[in-house]
N, C-alpha and C positions, 0 to 999 in steps of 0.2 A: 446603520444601514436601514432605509426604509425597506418594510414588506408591504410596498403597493409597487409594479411594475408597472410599464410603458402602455403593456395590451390588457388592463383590469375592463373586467367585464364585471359591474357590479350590480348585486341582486336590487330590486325596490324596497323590500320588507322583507323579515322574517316572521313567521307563524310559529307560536309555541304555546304545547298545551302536553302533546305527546310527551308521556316519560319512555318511552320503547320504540324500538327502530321502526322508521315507516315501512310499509312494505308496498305500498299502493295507492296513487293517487289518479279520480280520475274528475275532471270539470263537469257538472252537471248544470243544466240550462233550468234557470225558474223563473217565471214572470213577475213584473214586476210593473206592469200596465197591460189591463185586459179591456179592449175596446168593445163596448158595450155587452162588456163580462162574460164575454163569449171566446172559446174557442175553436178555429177550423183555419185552412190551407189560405183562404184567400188571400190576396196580395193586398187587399187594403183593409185586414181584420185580421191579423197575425197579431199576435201580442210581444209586446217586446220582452225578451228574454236576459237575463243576468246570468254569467258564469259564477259558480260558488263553487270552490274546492271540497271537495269529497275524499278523506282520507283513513285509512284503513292501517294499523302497525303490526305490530309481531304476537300480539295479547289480546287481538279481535275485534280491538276499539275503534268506532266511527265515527270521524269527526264533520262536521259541516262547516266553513268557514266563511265568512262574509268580507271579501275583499276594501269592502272600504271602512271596516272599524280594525280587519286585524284580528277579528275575535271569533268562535265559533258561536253558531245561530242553534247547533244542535250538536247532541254527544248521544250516542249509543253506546255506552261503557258493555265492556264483554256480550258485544254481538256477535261473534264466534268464540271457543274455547282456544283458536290458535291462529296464528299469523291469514292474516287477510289478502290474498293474493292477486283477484278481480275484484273492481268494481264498474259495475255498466248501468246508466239510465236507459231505460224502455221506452217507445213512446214517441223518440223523436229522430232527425236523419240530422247532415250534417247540414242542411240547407232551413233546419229548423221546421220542419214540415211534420205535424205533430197529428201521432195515431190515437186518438181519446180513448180507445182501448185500453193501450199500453199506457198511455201517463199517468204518472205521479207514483211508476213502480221502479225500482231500485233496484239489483242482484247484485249479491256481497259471494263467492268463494274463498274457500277458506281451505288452509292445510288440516281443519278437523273433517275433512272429507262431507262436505256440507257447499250446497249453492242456496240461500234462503233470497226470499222476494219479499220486499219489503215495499209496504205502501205508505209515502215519505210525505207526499203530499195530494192534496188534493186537485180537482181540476182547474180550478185558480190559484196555485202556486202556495194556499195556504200550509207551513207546515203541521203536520199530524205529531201531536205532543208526543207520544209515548213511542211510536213510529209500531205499527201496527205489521207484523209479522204473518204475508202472506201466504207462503207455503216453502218447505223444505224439500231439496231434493238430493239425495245419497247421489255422494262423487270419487271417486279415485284420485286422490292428492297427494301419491307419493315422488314426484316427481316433481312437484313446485311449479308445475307449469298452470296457467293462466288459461282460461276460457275466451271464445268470441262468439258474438251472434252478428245475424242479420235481419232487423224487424224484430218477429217471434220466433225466429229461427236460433239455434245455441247448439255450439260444438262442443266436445267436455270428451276428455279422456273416459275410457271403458270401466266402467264399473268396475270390474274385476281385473283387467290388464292394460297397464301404462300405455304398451307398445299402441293400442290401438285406440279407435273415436267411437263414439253415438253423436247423434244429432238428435235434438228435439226441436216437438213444437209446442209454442207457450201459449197460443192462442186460446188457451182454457183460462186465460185472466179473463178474458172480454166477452167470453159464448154465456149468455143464460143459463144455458143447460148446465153446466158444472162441469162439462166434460173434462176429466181426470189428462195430465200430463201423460204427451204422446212421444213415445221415442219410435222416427221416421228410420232411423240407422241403427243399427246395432252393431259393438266387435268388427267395425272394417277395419281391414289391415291393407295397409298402401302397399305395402312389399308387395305383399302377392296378386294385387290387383294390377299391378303394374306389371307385372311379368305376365299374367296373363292377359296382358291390351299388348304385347309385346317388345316390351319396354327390357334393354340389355344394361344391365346394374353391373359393373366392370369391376366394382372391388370386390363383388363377394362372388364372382363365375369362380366355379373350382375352387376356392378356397375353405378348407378345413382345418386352419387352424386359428384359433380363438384369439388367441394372442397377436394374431400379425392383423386384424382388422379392431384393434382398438377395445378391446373385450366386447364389443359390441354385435350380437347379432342381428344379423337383417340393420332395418334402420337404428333399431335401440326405441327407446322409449322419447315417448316424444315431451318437446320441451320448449315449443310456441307453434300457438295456434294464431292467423288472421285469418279472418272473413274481410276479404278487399269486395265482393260485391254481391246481388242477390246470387248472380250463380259460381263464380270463382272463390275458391280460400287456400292460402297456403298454412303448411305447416311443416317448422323445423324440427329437426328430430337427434337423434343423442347420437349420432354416427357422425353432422355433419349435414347431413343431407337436404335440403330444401325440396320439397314434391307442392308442386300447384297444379290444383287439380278442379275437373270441373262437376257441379252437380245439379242434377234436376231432380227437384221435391215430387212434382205431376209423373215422372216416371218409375220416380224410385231406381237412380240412375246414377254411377259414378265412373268421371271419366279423367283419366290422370294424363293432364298437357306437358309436365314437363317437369325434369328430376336434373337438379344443381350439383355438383360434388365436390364446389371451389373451397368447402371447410373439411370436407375428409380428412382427417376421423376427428376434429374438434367438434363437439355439441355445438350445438347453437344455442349464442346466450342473447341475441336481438333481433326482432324481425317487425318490422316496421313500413306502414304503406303512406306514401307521397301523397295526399289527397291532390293535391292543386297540379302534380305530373303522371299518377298512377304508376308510379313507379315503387318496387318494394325494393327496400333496405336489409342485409343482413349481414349477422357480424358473429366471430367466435373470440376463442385465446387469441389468435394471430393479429399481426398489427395490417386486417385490412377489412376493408367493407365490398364486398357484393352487392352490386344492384341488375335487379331482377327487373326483367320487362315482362307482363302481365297479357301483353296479345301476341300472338302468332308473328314471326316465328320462336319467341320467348327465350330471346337473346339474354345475356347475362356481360356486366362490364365489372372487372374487379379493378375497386377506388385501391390503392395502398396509402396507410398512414404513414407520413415519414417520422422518422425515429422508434422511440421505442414506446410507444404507446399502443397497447392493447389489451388484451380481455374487456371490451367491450359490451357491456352488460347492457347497457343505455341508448337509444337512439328514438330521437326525435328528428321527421323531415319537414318541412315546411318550405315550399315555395322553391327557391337556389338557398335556404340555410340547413346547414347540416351540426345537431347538437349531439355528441356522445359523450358519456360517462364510463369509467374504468371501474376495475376492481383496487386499481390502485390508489384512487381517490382522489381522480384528474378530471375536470369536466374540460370540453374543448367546444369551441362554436367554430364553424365554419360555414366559409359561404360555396357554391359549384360555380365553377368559371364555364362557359358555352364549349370548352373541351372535356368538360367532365371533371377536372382540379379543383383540389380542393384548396383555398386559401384560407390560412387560421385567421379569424377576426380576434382572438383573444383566448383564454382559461381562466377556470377556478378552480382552486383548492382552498378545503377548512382544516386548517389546524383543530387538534384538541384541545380542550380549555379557553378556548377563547372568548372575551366577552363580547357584546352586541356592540361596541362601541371600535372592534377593530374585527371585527368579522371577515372582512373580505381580505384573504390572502392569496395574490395572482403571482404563477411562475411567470416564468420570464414567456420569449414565443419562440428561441436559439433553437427549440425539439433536440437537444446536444445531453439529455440527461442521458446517464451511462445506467445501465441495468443495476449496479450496485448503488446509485444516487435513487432511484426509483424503490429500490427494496427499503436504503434508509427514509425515506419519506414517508414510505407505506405507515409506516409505526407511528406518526406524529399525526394523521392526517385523518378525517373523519371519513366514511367509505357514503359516496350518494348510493342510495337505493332504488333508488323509484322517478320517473319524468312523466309531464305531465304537457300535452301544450293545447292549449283553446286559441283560436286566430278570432282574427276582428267579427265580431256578429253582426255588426251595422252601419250603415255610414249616418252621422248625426244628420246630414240633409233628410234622411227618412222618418226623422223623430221629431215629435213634439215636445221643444226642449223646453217651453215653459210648465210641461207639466211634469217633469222630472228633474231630481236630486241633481243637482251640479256632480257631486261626486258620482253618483251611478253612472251617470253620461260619459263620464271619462272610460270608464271600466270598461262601457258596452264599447266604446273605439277603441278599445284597445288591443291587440291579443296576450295575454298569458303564459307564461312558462314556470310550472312549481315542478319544483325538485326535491323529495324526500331524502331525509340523510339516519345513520345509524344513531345518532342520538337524539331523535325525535324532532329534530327540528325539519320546517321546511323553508327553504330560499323561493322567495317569487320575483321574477323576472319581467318585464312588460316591452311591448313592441317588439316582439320576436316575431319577426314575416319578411 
């Protein structure tokens, strides 16, 4: 019996260097043609930019990869003491619109309660050998949850308690003066900000006992953060809860638009924004997705997955394609129909032990697997950790293609999708849009 199906969705390459689980992968943009070796915004002196995968494992190691050898450009061997949880480039927006303040700065978090900045490269994309270690900042990482910024903006669980946020500001990379890292927010707590904007939270009215709300009190400790724009950011929390709420830095000001309860009382384990529809994605243990609308009046439509596919850890949106990853070690792609359906284009799953040369193992697309076929696979199957997706950065009409690599050229049209998996490997995907 063959192990390739009808709907194989197969990877481009795999990357191997990692001996320990990934935990984090994020695309960073480096140039790779600077017109008259300059950078700034304009429209005919932009430099053209290359994705490179930027990957983070369980052991603190950072890889840098370069899409068209396959191999990494740079290693930071134990650049944290424990699992790598964010990574974010500074410096630039999704439109490639690049702040010279901010570039050529990196932020790694980590489960050793540690957000370091690191100065990776310089202002022409040169890398810095040794990678030069800009400043350390004490984080609260017991909760494994991930960080978001906007610009120099950064939201990071409370120093001291999971349940709640600070927000900085980073703008001391670029000031002269050396002005010392600013935290704008301190210990807000959404529960009670919300009750006091008048906001009626229906599971926990009256209730006193601990056990019938999921051991969780108030929201629980939170467990993804997005910053979807300068003034809006959601974040999901360990009750279930999705709160999108809004804020003004010039006021010192927060305002909570609107609280989800369609994962009560499952945590949130994906939370995810639609660049190309502004629409956010989230997902628990159950087999369904919630999608979040981001303006007034901040509607919510629950997807369900048919069969038994869930704990959804993973979610990638792009465009009408919808990619999620399980705990059970299912990836699925899907495209949205103009009703909101989702139609499976195909899956992947990696057996254990297997070599480079039969890698790609697809079930079938029947969705007919029974909870007992799913438990048995669980044990054979390698678990993805981490998704990654970069979309097209240029159309080759804008390029000067005699003066660039045949192969770069391709990279830059293309879009990206890497997938970290539990034994270090990563699967890279291309033309996902």
């Amino acid at each position: 019996m063959s192990l390739i199906y009808e709907d194989a969705i197969f990877p481009q390459f795999t990357l191997r260097k990692h001996t320990h689980s990934i935990t984090t992968i994020e695309f960073i943009k480096l140039p790779i043609q600077l017109p008259n070796n300059a950078i700034d915004n304009k429209s005919n002196n932009k430099p053209i930019l290359k994705p490179f995968p930027l990957s983070g494992d369980e052991f603190g190691n950072l890889y840098l990869w370069d899409l068209k050898t396959h191999r990494t450009i740079k290693e930071l061997n134990n650049a944290h003491k424990s699992s790598i949880l964010t990574i974010k480039q500074l410096g630039i927006d999704q439109f490639n619109n690049i702040n010279l303040g901010l570039w050529g700065y990196i932020l790694t978090h980590s489960r050793d309660n540690t957000i370091k900045i690191w100065k990776l490269f310089d202002p022409y994309g040169k890398i810095i050998i040794d990678g030069e270690k800009f400043e350390e900042i004490p984080v609260n990482s017991l909760n494994y949850s991930n960080i978001s910024n906007f610009e120099q903006f950064l939201i990071t669980p409370n120093t001291l308690n999971s349940n709640f946020f600070d927000i900085y500001d980073l703008s001391f990379l670029y000031k002269n003066n050396h002005q010392s890292l600013k935290r704008l927010f301190n210990q807000i707590d959404l529960y009670s900000l919300a009750l006091n904007q008048g906001f009626k939270i229906k599971e926990f009215i009256g209730n006193t006992d601990k056990e019938s709300v999921n051991r969780v009190e108030k929201f629980g400790i939170i467990m993804k953060f997005l910053w979807i724009n300068s003034k809006t950011i959601a974040i999901g929390y360990e009750s279930g809860h999705v709160v999108l709420f809004q804020i003004s830095i010039e006021s010192n000001d927060l305002k909570v638009l609107s609280i989800s309860n369609e994962h009560y009382p499952n945590p949130i384990l994906g939370l995810e924004l639609n660049k190309s529809t502004s629409l956010v994605y989230s997902s628990s243990i159950s087999s369904k997705i919630v999608q979040h609308s981001i303006q007034s009046p901040y509607s919510i439509e629950i997807i369900p997955l048919i069969g038994k596919f869930n704990k959804i850890s993973g979610i990638i949106a792009n465009n009408n394609k919808l990619i999620l990853s399980s705990w059970s070690g299912i990836i699925k792609f899907f495209q949205i129909d103009n009703s909101n359906k989702l139609i499976q284009l195909g899956q992947f799953k990696k057996l254990k032990g297997l070599t480079s040369s039969n890698l790609n193992i697809i079930g079938n697309n029947s969705n007919d697997n029974t909870p007992e076929d799913i438990e048995s696979q669980k044990s054979k199957l390698v678990k993805p950790t981490c998704m990654s997706l970069i979309p097209i950065q240029m159309n080759s009409d804008h390029l000067r293609i005699g003066l660039l690599d045949r192969r770069d050229l391709k990279i830059i049209n293309q879009s990206w999708l890497a997938i970290g998996f539990s034994d270090g490997t990563i699967l890279i995907y291309t033309d996902i849009s």
